[in-house]
C-alpha positions as YAML, in Angstrom:
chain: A
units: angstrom
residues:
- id: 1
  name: UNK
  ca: [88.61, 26.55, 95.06]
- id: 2
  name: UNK
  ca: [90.60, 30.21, 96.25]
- id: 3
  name: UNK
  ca: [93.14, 31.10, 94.13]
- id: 4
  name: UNK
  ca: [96.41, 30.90, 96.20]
- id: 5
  name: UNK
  ca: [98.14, 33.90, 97.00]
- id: 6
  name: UNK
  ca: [102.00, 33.80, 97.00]
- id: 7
  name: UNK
  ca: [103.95, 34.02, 99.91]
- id: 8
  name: UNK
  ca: [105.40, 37.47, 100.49]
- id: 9
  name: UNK
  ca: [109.25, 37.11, 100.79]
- id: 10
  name: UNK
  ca: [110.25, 38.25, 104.36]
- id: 11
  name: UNK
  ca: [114.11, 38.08, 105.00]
- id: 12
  name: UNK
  ca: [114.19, 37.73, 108.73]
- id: 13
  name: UNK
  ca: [116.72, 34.90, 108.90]
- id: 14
  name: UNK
  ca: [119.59, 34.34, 106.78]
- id: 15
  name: UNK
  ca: [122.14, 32.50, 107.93]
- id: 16
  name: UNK
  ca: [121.55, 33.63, 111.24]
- id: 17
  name: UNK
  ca: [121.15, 37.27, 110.95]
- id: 18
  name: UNK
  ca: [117.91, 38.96, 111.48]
- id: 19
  name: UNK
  ca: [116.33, 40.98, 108.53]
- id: 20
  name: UNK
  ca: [113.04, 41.79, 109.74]
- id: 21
  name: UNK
  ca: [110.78, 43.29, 107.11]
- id: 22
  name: UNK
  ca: [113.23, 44.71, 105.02]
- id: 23
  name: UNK
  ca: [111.83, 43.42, 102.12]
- id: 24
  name: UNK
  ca: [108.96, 45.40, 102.76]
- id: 25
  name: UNK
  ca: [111.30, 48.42, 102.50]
- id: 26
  name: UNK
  ca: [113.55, 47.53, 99.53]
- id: 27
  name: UNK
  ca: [111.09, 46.29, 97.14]
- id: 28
  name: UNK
  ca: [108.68, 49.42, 97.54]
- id: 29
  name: UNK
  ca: [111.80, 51.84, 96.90]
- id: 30
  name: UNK
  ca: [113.07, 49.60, 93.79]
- id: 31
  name: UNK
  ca: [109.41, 49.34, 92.51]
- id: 32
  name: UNK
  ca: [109.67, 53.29, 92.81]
- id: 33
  name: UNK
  ca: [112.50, 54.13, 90.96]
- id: 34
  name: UNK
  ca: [112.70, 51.07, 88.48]
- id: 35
  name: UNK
  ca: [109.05, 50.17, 87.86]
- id: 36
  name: UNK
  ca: [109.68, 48.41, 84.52]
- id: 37
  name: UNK
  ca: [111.51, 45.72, 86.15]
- id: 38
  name: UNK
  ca: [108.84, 43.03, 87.22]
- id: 39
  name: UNK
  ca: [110.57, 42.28, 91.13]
- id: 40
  name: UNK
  ca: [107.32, 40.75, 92.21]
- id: 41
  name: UNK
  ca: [108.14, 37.94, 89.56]
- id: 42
  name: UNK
  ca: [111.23, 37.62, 91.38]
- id: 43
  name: UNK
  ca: [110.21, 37.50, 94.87]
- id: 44
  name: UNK
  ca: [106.04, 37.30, 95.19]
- id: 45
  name: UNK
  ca: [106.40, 34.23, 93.72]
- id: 46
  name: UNK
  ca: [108.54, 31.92, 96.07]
- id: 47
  name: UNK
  ca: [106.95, 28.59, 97.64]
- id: 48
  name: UNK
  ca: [109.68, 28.01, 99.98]
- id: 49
  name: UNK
  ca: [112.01, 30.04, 102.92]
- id: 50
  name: UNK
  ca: [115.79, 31.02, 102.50]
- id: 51
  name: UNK
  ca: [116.77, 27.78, 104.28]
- id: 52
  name: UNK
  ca: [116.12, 25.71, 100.58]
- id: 53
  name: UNK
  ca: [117.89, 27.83, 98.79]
- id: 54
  name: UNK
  ca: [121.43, 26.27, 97.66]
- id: 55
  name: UNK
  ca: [124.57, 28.19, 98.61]
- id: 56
  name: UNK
  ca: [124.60, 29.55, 95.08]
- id: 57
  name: UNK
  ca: [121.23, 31.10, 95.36]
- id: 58
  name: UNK
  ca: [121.96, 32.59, 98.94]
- id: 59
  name: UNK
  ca: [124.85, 34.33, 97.91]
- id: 60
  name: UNK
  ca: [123.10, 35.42, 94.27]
- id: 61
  name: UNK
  ca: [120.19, 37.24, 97.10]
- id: 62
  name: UNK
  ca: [123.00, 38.86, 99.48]
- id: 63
  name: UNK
  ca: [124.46, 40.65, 96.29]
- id: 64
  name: UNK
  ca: [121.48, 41.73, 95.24]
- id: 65
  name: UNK
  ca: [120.26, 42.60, 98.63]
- id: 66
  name: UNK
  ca: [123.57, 44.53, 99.11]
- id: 67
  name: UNK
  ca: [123.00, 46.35, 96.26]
- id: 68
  name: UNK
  ca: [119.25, 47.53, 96.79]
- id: 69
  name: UNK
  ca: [120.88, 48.82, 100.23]
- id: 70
  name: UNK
  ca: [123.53, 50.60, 98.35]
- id: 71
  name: UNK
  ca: [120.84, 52.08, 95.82]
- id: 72
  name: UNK
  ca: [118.33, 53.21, 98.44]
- id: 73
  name: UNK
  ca: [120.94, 54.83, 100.63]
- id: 74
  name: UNK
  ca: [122.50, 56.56, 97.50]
- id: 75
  name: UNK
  ca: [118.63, 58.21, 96.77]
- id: 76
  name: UNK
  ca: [118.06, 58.80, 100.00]
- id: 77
  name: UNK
  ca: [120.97, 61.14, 100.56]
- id: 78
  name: UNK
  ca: [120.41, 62.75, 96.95]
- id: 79
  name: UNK
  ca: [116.72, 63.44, 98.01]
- id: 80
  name: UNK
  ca: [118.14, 64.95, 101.64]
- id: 81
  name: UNK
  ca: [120.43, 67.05, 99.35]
- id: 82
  name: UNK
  ca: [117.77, 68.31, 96.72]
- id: 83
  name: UNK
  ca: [115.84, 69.53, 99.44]
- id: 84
  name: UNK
  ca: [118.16, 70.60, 101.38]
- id: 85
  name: UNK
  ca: [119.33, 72.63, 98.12]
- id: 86
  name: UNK
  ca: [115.59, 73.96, 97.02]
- id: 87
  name: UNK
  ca: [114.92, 75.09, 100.90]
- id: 88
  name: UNK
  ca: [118.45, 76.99, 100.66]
- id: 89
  name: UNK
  ca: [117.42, 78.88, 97.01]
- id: 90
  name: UNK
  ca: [113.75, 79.32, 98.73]
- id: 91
  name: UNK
  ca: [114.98, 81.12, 101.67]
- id: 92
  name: UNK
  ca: [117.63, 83.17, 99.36]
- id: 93
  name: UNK
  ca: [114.93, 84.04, 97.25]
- id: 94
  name: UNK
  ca: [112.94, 85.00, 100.08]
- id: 95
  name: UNK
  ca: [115.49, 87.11, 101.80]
- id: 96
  name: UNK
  ca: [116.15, 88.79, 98.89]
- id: 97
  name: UNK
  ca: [112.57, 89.85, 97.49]
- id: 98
  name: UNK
  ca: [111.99, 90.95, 101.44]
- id: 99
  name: UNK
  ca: [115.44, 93.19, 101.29]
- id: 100
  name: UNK
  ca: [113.67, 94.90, 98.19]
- id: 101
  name: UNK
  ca: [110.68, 95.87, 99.62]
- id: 102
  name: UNK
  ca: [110.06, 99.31, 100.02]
- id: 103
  name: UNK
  ca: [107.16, 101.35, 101.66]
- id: 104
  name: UNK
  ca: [106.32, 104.76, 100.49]
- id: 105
  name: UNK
  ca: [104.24, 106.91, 102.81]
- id: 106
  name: UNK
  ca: [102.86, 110.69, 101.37]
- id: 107
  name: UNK
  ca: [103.17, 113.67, 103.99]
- id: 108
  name: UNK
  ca: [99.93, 114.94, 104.72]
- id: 109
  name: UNK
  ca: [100.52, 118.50, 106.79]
- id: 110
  name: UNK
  ca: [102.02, 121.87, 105.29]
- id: 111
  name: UNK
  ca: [105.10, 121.13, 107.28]
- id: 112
  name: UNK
  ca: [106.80, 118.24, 109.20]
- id: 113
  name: UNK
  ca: [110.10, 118.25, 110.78]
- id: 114
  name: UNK
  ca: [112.19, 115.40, 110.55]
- id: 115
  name: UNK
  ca: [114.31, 114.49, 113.09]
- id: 116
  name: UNK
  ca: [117.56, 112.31, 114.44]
- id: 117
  name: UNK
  ca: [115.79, 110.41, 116.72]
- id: 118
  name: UNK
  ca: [111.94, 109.33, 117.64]
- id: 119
  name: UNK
  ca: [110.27, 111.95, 119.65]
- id: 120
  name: UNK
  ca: [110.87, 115.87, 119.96]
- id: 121
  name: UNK
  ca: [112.37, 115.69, 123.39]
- id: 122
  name: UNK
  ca: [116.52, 115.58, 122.57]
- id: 123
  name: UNK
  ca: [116.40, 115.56, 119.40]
- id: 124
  name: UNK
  ca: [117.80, 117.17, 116.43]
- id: 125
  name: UNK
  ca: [116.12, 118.58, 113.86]
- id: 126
  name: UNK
  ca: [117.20, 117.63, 110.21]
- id: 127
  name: UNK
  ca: [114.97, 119.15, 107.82]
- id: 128
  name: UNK
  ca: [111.51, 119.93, 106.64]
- id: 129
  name: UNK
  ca: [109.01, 117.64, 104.69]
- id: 130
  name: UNK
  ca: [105.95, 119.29, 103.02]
- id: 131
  name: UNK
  ca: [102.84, 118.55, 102.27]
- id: 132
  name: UNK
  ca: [102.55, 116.12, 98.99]
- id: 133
  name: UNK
  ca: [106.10, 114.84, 99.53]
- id: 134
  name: UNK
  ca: [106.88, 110.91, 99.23]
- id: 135
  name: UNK
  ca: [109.14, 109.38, 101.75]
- id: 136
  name: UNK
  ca: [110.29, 105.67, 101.89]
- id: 137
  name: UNK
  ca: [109.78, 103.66, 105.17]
- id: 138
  name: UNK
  ca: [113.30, 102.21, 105.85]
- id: 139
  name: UNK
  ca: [111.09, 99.63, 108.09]
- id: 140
  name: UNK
  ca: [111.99, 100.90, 111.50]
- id: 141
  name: UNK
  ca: [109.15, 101.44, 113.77]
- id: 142
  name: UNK
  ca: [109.49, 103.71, 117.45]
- id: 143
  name: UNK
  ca: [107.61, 104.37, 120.13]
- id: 144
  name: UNK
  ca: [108.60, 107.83, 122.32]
- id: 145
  name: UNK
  ca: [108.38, 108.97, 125.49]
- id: 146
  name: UNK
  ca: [105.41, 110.55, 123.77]
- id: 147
  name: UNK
  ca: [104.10, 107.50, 123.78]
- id: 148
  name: UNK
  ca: [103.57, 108.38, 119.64]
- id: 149
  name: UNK
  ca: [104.85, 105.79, 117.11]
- id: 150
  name: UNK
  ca: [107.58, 107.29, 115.30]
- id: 151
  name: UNK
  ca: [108.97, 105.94, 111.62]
- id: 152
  name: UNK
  ca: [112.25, 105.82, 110.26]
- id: 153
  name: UNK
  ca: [111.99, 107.24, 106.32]
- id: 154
  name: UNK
  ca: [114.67, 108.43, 104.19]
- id: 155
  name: UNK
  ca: [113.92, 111.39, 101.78]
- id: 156
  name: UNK
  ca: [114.04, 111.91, 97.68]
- id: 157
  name: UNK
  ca: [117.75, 113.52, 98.56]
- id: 158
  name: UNK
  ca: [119.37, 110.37, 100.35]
- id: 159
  name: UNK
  ca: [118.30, 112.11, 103.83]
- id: 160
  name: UNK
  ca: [116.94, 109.62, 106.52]
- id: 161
  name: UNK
  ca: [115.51, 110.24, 109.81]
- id: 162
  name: UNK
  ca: [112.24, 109.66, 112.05]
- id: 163
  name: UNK
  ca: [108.93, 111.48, 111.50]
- id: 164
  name: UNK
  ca: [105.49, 111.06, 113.65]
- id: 165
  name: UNK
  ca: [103.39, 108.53, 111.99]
- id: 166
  name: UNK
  ca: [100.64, 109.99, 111.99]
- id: 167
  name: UNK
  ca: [101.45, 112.70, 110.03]
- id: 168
  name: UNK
  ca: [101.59, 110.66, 106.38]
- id: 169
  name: UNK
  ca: [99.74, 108.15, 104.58]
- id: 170
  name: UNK
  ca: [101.34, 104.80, 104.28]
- id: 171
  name: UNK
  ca: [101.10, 103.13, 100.44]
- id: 172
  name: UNK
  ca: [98.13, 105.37, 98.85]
- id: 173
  name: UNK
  ca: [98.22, 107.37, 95.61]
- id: 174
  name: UNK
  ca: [97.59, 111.40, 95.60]
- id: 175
  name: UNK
  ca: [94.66, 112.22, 93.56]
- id: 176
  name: UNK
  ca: [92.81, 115.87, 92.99]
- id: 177
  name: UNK
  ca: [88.99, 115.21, 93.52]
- id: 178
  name: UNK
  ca: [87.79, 116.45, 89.73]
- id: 179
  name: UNK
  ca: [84.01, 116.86, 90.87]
- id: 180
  name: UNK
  ca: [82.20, 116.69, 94.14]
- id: 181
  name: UNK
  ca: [81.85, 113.34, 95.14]
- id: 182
  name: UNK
  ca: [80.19, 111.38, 98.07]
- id: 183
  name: UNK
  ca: [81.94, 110.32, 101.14]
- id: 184
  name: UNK
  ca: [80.96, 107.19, 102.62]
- id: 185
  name: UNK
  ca: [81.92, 106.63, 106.20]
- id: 186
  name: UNK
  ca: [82.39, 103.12, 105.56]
- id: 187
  name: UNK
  ca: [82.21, 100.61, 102.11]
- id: 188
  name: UNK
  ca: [78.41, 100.48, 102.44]
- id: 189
  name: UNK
  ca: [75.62, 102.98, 100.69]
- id: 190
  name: UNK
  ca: [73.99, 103.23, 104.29]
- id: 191
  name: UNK
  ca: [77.01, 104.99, 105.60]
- id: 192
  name: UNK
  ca: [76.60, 108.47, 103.52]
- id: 193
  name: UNK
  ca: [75.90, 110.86, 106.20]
- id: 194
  name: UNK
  ca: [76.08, 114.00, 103.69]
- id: 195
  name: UNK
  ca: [79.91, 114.67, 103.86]
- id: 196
  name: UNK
  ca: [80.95, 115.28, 100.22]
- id: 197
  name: UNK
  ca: [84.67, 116.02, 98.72]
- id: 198
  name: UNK
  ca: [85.15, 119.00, 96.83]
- id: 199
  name: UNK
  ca: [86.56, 119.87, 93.37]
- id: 200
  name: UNK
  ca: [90.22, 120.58, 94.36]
- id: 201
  name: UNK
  ca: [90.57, 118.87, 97.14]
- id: 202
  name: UNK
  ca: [93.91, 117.14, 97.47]
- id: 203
  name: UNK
  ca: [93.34, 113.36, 99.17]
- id: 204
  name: UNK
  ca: [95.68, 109.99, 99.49]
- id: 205
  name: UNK
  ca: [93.81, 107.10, 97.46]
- id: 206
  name: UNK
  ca: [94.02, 103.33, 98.49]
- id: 207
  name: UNK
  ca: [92.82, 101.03, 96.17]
- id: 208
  name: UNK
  ca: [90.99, 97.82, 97.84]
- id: 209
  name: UNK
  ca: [91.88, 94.33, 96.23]
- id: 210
  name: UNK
  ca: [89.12, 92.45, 97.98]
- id: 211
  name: UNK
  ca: [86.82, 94.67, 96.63]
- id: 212
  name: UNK
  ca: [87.45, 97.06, 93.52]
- id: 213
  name: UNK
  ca: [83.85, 99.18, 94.13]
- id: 214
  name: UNK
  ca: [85.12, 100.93, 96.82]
- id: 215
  name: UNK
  ca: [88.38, 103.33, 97.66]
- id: 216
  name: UNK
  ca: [89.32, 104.54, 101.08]
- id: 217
  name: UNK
  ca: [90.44, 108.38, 100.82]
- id: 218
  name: UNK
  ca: [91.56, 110.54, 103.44]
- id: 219
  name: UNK
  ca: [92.71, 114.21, 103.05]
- id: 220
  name: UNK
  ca: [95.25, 116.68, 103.81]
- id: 221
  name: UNK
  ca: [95.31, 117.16, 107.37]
- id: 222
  name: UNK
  ca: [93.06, 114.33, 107.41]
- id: 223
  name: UNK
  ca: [90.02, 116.88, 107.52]
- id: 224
  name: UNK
  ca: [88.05, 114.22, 105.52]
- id: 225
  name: UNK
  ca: [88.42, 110.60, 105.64]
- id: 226
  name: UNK
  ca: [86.11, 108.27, 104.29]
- id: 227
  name: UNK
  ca: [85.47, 105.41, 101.15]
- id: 228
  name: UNK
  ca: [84.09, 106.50, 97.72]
- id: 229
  name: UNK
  ca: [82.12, 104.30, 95.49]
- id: 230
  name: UNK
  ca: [82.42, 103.53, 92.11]
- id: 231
  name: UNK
  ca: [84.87, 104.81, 89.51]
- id: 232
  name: UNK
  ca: [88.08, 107.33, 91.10]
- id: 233
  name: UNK
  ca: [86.30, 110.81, 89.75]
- id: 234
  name: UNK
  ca: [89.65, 111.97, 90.30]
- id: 235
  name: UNK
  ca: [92.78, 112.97, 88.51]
- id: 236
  name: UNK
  ca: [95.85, 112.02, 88.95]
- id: 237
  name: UNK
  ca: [98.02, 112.70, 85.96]
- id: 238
  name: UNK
  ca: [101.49, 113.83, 87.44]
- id: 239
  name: UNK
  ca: [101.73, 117.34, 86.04]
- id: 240
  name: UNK
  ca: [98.19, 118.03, 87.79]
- id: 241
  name: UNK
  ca: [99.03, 116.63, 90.97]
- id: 242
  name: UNK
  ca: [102.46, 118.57, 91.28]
- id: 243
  name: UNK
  ca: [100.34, 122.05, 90.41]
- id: 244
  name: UNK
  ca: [97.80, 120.25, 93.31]
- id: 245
  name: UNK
  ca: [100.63, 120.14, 95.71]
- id: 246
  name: UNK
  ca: [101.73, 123.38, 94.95]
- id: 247
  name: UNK
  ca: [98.32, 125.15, 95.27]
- id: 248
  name: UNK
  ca: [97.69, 123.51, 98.32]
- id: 249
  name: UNK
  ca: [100.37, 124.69, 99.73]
- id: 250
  name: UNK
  ca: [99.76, 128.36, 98.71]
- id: 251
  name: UNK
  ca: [96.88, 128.06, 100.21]
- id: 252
  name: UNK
  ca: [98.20, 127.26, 103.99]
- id: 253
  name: UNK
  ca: [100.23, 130.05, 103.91]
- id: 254
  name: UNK
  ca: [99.92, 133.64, 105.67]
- id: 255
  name: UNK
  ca: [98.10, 135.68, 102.97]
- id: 256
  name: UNK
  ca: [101.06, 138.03, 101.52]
- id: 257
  name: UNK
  ca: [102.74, 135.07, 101.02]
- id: 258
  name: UNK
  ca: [99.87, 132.83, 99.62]
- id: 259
  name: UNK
  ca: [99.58, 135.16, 96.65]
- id: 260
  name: UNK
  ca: [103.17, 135.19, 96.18]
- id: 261
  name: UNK
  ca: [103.13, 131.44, 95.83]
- id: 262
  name: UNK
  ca: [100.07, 131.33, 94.06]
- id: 263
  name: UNK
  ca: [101.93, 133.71, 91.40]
- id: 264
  name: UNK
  ca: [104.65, 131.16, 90.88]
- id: 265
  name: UNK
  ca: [102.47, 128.68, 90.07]
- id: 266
  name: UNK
  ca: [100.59, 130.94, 87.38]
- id: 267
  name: UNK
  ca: [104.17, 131.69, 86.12]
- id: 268
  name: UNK
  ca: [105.63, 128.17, 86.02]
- id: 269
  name: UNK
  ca: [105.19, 127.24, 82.14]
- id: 270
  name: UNK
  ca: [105.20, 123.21, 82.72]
- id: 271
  name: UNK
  ca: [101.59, 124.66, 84.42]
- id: 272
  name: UNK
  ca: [100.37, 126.29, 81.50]
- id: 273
  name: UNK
  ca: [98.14, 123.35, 80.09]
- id: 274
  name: UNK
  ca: [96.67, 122.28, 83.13]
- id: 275
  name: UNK
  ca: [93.08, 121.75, 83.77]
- id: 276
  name: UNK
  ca: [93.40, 123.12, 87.32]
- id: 277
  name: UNK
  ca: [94.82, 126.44, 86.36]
- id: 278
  name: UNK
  ca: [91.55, 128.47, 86.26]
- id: 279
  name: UNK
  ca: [91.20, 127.39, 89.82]
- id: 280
  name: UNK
  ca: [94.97, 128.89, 90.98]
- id: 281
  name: UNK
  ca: [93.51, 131.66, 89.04]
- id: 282
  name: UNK
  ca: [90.36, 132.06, 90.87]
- id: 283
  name: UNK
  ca: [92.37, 131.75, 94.26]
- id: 284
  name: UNK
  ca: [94.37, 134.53, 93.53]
- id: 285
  name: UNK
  ca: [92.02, 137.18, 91.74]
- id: 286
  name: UNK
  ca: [88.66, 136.20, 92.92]
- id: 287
  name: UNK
  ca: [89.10, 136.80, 96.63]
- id: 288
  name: UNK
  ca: [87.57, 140.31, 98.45]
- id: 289
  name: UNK
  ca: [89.76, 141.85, 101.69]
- id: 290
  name: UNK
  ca: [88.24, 144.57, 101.96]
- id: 291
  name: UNK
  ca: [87.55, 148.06, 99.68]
- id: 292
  name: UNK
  ca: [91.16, 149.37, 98.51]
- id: 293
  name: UNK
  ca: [91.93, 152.92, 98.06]
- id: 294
  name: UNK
  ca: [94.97, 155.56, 97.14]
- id: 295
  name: UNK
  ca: [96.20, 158.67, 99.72]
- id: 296
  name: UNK
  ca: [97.50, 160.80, 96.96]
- id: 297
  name: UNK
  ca: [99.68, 163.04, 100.02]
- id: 298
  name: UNK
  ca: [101.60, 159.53, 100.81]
- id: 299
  name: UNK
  ca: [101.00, 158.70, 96.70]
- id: 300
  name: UNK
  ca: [100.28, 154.99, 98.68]
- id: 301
  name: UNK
  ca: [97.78, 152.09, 98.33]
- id: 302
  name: UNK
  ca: [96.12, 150.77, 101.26]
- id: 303
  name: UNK
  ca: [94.13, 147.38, 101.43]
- id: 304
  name: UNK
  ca: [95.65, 146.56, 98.24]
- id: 305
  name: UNK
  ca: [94.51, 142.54, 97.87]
- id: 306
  name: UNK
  ca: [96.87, 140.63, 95.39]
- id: 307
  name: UNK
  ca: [93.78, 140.32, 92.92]
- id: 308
  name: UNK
  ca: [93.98, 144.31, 92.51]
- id: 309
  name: UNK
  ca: [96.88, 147.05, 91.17]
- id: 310
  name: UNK
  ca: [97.06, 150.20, 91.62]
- id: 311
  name: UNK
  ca: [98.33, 152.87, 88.69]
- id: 312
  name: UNK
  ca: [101.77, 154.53, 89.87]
- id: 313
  name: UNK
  ca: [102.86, 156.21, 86.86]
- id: 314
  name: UNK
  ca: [100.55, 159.32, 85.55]
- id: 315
  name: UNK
  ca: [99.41, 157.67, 82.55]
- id: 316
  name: UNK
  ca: [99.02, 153.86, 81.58]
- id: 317
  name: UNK
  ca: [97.99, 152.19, 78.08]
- id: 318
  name: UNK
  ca: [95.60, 149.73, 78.53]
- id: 319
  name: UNK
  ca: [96.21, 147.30, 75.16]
- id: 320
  name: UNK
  ca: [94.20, 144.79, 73.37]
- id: 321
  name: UNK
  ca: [97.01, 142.19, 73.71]
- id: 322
  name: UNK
  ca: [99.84, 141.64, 76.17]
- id: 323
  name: UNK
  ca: [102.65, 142.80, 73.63]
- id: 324
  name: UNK
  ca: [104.17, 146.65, 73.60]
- id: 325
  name: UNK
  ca: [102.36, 146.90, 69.96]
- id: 326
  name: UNK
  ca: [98.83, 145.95, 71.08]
- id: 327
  name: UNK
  ca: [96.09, 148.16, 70.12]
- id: 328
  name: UNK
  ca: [95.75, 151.06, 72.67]
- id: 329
  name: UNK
  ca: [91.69, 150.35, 74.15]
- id: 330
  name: UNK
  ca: [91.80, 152.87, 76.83]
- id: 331
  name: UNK
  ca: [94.17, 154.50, 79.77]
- id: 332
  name: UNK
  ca: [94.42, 154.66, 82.96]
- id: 333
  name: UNK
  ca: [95.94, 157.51, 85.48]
- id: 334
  name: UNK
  ca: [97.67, 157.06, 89.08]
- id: 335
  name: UNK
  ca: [95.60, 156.27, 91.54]
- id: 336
  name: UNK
  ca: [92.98, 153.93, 89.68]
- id: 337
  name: UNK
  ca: [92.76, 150.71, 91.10]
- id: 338
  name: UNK
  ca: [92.26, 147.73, 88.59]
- id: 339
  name: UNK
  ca: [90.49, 144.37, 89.26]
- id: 340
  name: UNK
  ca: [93.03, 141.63, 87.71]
- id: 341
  name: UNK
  ca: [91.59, 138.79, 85.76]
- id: 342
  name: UNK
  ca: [95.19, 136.88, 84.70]
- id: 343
  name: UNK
  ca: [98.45, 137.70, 83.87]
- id: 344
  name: UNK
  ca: [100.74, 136.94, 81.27]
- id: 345
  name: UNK
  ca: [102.40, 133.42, 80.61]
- id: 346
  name: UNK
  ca: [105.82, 134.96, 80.98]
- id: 347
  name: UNK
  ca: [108.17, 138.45, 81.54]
- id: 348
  name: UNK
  ca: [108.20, 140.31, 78.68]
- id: 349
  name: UNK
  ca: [110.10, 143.45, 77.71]
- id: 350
  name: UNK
  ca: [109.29, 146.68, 76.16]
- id: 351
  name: UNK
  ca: [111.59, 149.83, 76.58]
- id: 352
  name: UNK
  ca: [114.62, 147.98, 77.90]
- id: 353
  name: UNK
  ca: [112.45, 146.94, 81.27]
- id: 354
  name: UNK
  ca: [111.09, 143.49, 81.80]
- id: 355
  name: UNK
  ca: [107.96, 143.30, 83.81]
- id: 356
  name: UNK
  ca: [104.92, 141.26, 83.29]
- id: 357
  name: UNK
  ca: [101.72, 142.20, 81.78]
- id: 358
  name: UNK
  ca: [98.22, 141.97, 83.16]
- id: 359
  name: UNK
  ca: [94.73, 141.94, 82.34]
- id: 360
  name: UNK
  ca: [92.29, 144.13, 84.34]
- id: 361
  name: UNK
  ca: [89.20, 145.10, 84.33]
- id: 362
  name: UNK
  ca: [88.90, 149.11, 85.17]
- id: 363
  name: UNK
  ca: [85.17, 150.16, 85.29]
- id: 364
  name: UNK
  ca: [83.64, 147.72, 82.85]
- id: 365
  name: UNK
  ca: [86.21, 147.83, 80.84]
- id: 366
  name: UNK
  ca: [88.78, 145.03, 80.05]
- id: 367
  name: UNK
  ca: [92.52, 144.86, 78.59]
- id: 368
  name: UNK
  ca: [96.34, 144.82, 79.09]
- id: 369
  name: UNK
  ca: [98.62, 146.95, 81.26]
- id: 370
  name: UNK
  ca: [102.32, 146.49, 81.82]
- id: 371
  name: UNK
  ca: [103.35, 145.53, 85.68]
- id: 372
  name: UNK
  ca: [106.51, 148.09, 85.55]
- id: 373
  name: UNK
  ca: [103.60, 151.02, 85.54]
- id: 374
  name: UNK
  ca: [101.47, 149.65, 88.64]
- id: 375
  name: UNK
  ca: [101.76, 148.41, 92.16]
- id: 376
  name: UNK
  ca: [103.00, 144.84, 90.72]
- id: 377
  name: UNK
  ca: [106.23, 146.04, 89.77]
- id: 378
  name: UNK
  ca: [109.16, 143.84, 89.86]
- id: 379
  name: UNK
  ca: [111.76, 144.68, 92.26]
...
């Protein structure tokens, strides 16, 4: 024999008003929120319809129905309202960590104007960016009658205006390559097609989530653009990559002034303890123009190259040591023309003038000679 199932309750005539399946509704929304209360005992188990119930019952099953109706209306709205709520602080939230993004980009030329308006045509110019310097991208995105995509950035002083895109590096890091390294035209090992970067050169990192083996570079100018493999062979400690900057842009200068800048950067003592030093060094003494040489009538050096001096006074000591009480090695007369191999740290003074000193190397022979008796003497 089956076991009997009980009749499911369904209130679709009381008294003459139509309920239809509204049990179904109320007694799966009390079950939810009151599930220690056994309803099925109430209603599964019912042999009869609401017509033998006695009045007593009837109205006993309106009250309660009334207030299962009351109760599921009540949830229903506070459920509407706590999501209504959560999707309000989701989209604050949201506005508000999208207001606080900010894009960097890195200029990537000597020199780039910046201007009041996308374009050249019309426009005003502002100011200049150089190379190395970070801008933000205030999000703004233009294209010109150029037909070049122009961004709107705003400047380390407060200074915002629009600059060619393609001019800077969106989101990368500045590195100095350490030692040479491949270049990879893509992030595979069949792409090498013998481009390498060099020790020195300046390039915009971007670090690749998907896949940490690889690094997309490109340079200054973008001369060289490509992926490197493997560990960043790079530095990028801050006081090396300001000195980087600087050199860099020493070096894209006309040549009088290269040396000038290159001379700063020697000078500068936050520079002193850098590992790139030597190379300013190199830049600025190791470098041949052409044979130098004195015309004692116009008591004048021609072809003088910034990594030579000449003698202007009739006699120079040449000292052991950069200081005024440095063993005397050997002198010099005017007219002798010196090969410099550094200079010193900082000015010095000796006799009430304040030049700098330099080492040179006069026929062999190697020491110290104070600037305020050659042709670097300060003005």
């Amino acid at each position: 024999m089956g076991v009997k199932k009980p009749m499911i309750l369904k209130l679709n005539n009381v008294n003459g008003v139509q309920y239809p399946e509204l049990y179904h509704v109320l007694t799966a929304f009390v079950n939810s929120k009151y599930p220690f209360v056994n309803w099925r005992y109430h209603f599964l188990n019912v042999s009869n319809t609401f017509r033998s119930l006695n009045n007593i019952q009837m109205k006993i099953v309106k009250a309660f129905t009334l207030i299962c109706i009351v109760v599921f209306l009540s949830g229903s709205c506070n459920t509407k309202s706590d999501k209504k709520n959560e999707s309000s602080e989701n989209s604050s939230i949201s506005e508000s960590s999208n207001s606080d993004v900010a894009y960097t980009g890195i200029c990537l030329w000597p020199k780039v104007g910046l201007r009041d308006k996308p374009g050249r045509e019309d426009t005003k110019y502002l100011t200049t960016i150089y190379f190395g310097e970070t801008v933000e991208y205030l999000d703004e995105k233009e294209k010109a009658e150029d037909d070049k995509e122009y961004l709107k950035v705003r400047l380390s002083d407060g200074s915002e205006g629009w600059v060619y895109e393609y001019l800077f590096a969106m989101g990368g890091e500045l590195a100095i390559i350490d030692n040479e390294t491949e270049l990879y035209k893509r992030p595979d090992i069949m792409t090498f097609e013998g481009e390498k970067l060099e020790p020195m050169d300046m390039v915009v990192i971007f670090k690749n989530e998907d896949n940490e083996e690889w690094y997309e570079i490109t340079s200054m100018k973008r001369d060289k653009k490509g992926w490197m493999q493997g560990d960043i062979d790079a530095i990028q400690n801050e006081i090396d990559v300001k000195l980087g900057i600087l050199y860099w842009r020493a070096m894209e200068e006309t040549t009088e002034k290269k040396f000038e800048l290159l001379e700063n950067i020697l000078a500068n003592p936050n520079f002193k303890k850098s590992k790139l030093i030597d190379h300013v060094n190199k830049a600025l003494y190791d470098s041949e123009e052409g044979e130098a040489f004195y015309i004692e009538e116009l008591d004048s050096f021609e072809n003088l190259s910034s990594n030579k001096l000449g003698i202007k006074t009739d006699m120079a000591n040449v000292r052991s040591e950069p200081k005024p009480n440095g063993d005397v090695l050997f002198q010099v007369e005017k007219g002798d023309i010196c090969h410099i191999i550094a200079q010193g740290e900082s000015l010095e003074k000796m006799h009430d003038i304040t030049d700098r000193w330099y080492k040179i190397n006069f026929n062999g022979q190697e020491g110290w000679v104070f600037g305020f008796y050659t042709t670097k003497r300060r003005e």
